[in-house]
C-alpha positions as CSV (number, residue, x, y, z in Angstrom):
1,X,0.0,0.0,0.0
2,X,1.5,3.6,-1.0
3,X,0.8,6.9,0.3
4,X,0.4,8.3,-3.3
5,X,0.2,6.8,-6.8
6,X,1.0,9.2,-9.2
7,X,0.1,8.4,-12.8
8,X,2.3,10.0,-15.5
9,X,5.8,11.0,-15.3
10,X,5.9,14.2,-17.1
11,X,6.8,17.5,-15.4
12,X,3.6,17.4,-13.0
13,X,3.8,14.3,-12.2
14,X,7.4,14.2,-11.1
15,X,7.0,17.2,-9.4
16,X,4.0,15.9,-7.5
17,X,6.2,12.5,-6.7
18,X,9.1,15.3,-5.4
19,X,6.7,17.3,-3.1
20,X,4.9,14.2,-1.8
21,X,8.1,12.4,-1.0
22,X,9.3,15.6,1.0
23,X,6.3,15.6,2.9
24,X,7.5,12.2,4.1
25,X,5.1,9.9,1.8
26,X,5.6,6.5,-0.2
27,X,5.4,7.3,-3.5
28,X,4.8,5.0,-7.1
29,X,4.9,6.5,-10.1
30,X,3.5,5.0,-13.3
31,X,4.2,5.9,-16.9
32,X,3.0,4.4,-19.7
33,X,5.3,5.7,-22.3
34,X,8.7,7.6,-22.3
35,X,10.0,9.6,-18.8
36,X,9.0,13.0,-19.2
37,X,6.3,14.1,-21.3
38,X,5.7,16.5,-23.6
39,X,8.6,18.6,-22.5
40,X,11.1,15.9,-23.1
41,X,11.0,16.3,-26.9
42,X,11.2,20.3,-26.7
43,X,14.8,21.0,-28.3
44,X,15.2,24.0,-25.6
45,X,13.6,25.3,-22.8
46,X,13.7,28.8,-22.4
47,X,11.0,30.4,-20.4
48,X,11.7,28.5,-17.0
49,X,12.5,30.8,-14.0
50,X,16.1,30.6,-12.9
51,X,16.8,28.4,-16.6
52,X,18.5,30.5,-19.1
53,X,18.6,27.4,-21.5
54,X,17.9,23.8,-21.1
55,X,17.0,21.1,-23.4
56,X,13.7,19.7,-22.5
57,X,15.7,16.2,-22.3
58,X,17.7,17.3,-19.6
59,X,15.2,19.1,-17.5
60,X,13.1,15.6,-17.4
61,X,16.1,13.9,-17.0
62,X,17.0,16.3,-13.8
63,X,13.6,15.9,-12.3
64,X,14.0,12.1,-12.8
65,X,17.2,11.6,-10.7
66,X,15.6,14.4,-8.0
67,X,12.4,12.1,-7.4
68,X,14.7,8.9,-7.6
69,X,17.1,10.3,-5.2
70,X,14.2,10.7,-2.5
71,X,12.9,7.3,-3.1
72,X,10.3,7.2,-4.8
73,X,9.7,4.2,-7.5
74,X,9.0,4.4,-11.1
75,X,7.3,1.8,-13.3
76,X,6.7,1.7,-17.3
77,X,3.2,0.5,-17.2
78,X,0.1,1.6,-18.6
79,X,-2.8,2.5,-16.3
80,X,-6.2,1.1,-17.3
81,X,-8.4,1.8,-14.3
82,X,-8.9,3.5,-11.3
83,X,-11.2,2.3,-8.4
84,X,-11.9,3.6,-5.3
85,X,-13.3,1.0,-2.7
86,X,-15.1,0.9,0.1
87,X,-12.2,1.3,2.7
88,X,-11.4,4.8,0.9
89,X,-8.1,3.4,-0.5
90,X,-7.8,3.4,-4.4
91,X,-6.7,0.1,-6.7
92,X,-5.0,1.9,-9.8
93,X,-5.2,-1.1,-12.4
94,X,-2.4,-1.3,-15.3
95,X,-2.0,-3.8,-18.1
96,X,0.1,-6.2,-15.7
97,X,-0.5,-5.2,-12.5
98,X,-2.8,-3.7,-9.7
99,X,-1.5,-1.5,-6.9
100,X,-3.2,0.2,-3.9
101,X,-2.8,4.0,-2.7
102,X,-4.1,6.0,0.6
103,X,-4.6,8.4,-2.5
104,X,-3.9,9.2,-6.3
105,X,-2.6,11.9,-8.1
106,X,-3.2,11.8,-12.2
107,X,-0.9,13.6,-14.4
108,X,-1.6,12.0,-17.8
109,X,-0.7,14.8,-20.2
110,X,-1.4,14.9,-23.4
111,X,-0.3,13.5,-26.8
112,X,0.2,14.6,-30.0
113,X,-3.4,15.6,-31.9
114,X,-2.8,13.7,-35.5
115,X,-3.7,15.1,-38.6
116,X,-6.8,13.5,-40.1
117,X,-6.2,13.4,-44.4
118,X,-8.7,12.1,-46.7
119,X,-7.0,9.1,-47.0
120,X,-6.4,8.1,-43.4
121,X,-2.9,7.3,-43.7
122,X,-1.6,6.2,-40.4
123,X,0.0,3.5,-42.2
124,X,3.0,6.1,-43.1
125,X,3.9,7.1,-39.3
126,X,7.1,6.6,-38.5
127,X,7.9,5.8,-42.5
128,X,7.9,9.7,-43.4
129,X,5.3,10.6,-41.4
130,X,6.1,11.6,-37.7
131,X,4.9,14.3,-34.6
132,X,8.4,14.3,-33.0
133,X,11.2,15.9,-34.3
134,X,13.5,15.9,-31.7
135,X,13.1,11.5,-32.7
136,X,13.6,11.5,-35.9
137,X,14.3,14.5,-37.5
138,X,18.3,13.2,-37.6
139,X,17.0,10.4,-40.3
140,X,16.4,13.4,-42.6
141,X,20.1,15.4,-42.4
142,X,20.8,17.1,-45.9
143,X,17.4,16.4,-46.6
144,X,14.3,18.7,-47.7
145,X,11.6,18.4,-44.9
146,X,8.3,19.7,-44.5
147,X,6.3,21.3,-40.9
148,X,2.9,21.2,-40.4
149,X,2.1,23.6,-37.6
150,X,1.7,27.0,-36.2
151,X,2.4,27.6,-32.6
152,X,5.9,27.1,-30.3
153,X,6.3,23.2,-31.4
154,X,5.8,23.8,-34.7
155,X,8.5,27.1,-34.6
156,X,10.7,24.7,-32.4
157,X,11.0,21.9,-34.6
158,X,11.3,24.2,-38.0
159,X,14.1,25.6,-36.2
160,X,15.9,22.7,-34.9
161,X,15.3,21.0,-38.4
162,X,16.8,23.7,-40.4
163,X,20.1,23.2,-38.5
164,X,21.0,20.2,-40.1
165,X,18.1,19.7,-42.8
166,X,19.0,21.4,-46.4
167,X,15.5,22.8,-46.2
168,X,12.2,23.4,-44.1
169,X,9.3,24.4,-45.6
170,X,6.5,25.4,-42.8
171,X,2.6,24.8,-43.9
172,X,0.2,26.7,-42.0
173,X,-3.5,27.0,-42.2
174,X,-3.4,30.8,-41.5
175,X,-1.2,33.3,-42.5
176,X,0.3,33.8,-39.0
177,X,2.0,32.3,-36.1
178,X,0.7,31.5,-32.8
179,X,4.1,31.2,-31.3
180,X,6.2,33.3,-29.0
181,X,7.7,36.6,-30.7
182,X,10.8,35.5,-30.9
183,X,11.0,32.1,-32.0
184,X,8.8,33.5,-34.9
185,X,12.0,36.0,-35.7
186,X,14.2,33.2,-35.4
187,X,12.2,31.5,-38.0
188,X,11.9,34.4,-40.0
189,X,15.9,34.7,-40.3
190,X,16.5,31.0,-41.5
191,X,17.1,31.1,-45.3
192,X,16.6,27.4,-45.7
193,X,12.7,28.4,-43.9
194,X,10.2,28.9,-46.2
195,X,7.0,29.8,-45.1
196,X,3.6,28.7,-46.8
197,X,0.7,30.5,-45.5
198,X,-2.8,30.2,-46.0
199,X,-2.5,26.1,-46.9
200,X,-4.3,23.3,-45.9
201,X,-2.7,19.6,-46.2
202,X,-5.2,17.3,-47.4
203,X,-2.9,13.9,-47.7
204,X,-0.1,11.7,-47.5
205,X,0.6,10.1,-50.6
206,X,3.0,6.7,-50.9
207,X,3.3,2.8,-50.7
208,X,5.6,1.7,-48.2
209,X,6.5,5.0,-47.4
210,X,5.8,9.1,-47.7
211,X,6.5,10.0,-51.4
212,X,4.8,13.6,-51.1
213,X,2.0,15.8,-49.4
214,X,-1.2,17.3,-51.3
215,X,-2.3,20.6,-50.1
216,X,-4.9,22.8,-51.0
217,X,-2.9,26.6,-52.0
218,X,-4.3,29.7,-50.9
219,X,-5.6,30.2,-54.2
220,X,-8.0,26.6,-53.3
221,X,-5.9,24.7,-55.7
222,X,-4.9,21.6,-55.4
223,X,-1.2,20.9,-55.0
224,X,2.0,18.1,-54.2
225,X,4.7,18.0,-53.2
226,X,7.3,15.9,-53.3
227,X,8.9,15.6,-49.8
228,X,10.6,12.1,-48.0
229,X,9.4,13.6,-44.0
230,X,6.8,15.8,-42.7
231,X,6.7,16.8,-38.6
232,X,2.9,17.0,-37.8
233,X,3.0,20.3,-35.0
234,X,-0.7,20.5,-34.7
235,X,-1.3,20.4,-30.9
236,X,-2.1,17.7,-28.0
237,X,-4.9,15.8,-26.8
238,X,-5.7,14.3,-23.4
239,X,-6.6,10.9,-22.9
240,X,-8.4,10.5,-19.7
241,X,-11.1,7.7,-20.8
242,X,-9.8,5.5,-17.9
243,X,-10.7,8.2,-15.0
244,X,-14.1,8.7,-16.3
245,X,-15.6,7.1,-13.4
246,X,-14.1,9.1,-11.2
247,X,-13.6,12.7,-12.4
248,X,-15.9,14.9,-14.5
249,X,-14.5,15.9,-18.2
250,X,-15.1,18.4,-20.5
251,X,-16.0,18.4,-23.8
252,X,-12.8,18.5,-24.9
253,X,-11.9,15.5,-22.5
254,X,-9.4,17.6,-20.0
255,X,-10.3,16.5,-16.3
256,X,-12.7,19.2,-14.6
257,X,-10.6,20.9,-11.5
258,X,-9.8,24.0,-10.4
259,X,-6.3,25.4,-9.0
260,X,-6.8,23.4,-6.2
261,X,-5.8,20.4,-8.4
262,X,-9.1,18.5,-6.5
263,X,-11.2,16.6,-8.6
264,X,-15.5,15.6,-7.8
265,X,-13.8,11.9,-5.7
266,X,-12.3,12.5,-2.4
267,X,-8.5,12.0,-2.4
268,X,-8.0,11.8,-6.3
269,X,-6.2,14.7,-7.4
270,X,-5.3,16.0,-10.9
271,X,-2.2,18.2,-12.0
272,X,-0.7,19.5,-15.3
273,X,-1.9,19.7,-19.2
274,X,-4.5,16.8,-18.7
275,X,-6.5,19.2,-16.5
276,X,-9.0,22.2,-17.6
277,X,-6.9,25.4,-17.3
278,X,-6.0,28.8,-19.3
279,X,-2.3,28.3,-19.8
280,X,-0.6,24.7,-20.3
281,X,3.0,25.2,-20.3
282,X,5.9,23.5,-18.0
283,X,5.9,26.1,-15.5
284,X,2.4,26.0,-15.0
285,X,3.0,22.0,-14.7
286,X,4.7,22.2,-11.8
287,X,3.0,24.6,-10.1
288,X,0.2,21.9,-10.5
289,X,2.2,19.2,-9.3
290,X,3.4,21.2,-6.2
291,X,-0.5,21.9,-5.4
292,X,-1.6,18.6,-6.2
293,X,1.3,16.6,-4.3
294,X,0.3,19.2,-1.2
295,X,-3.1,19.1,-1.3
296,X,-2.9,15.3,-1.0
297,X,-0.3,15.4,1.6
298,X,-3.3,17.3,3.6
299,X,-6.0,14.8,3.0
300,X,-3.8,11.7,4.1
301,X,-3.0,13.6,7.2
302,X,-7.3,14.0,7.7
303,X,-7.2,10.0,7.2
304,X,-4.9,9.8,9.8
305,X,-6.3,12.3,12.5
């Protein structure tokens, strides 16, 4: 029996495994993918207080060895369900195991939206196809590549492509970025950038693997183009069918909780991008995981008194 489960291993989650474990609590953490979320795959990190620059890599990596150092353990399973039983104690259910908790904390995250084309090709991600860069853009060195995305990942990744990648060209459906100021100046000063506004990609085209794009132009033409790797930038998604019994969610699917990080079930709390809030970004993350990780902390001390 732990004090906490925490489920997810990004930046809210680790930080709700370090403030938990301070507070002097047994602490399991459970990730179903890769250590460190969303942040992990950012090429730098440059808006964290105290951080000049970072690689999102590093900073997970950091926050790993923290949580490790204070004890607490870390599994690579997938979580499936969450009960809560008569005796107030939860049984968080993965594909392999079950384990019990005095409470949980979910910190799930989000993953990358995919583009839907008219021809449904998931068959070609991860063979030209692909929504990280920071994975596989290497493949492509001295190679033309193409961006599909407007906001900071989208800016990130056109940047860290173009550093080794002959050319990048950027597809957006608007004729604007919805990125940070100066990432969209950086962008701006690559010559091996070029920028397609005001397009629409409507396909993948290829056998075993991507041969080209079709877009539809500004001008509502239909057009290809010939390109061995496109990096889909289109935003995140939460995936929280598996607390549904637990939590309310939105339309949108994000966990209902305020910024006390409590959700509608006593002693399940929820912290970081898979929650409904304003602003998802690393710092806000943490902030999460330090309310959520306290806030808990609290409630098993009620349990006790």
């Amino acid at each position: 029996m732990y004090d906490i489960i925490v489920i997810g291993a990004g930046a809210a989650g680790m930080t709700s495994a370090l403030y938990a474990l301070r507070n002097g609590k047994t602490v399991l953490v459970l990730e179903s993918e890769s250590l460190g979320g969303q942040i992990a795959t950012s090429p730098r990190l440059e808006n964290y207080p105290s951080i000049k620059e970072i690689s999102g890599e590093q900073f997970a990596d950091n926050l790993f060895e923290q949580i490790t150092h204070h004890g607490a353990e870390v599994e690579i399973e997938k979580v499936v369900a969450v009960e809560k039983l008569q005796d107030n104690t939860f049984t968080v259910k993965t594909e392999y195991n079950e384990y019990q908790a005095k409470s949980v904390i979910i910190a799930s995250g989000v993953k990358h939206k995919h583009l839907r084309t008219k021809s449904n090709r998931d068959d070609l991600v991860g063979k030209g196809v692909y929504y990280c860069a920071i994975c596989d853009g290497p493949f492509y060195k001295g190679q033309e590549v193409a961006i599909i995305g407007d906001a900071n990942t989208a800016l990130q990744y056109s940047l860290l492509l173009a550093s080794y990648c002959k050319k990048v060209y950027v597809y957006t459906l608007f004729d604007k970025f919805f990125g940070d100021k100066s990432l969209v100046k950086a962008l701006h000063s690559k010559e091996n950038i070029e920028w397609r506004p005001n397009t629409s990609v409507t396909d993948f085209i290829g056998e075993e693997k991507l041969m080209a794009i079709e877009y539809k132009d500004a001008d509502g033409s239909i057009k290809t183009h010939e390109i061995p790797a496109v990096f889909v930038a289109i935003g995140q998604v939460p995936d929280n069918k598996a607390f549904s019994n637990l939590v309310d969610l939105d339309n949108m699917g994000y966990i209902i909780s305020d910024e006390t990080c409590k959700t509608k079930t006593e002693g399940l709390f929820v912290a970081g991008d898979c929650r409904t809030k304003a602003v998802r970004q690393v710092s806000t993350a943490v902030g999460d995981g330090a309310v959520a990780a306290t806030n808990a902390s609290v409630y098993l001390e009620s349990l006790d008194n």
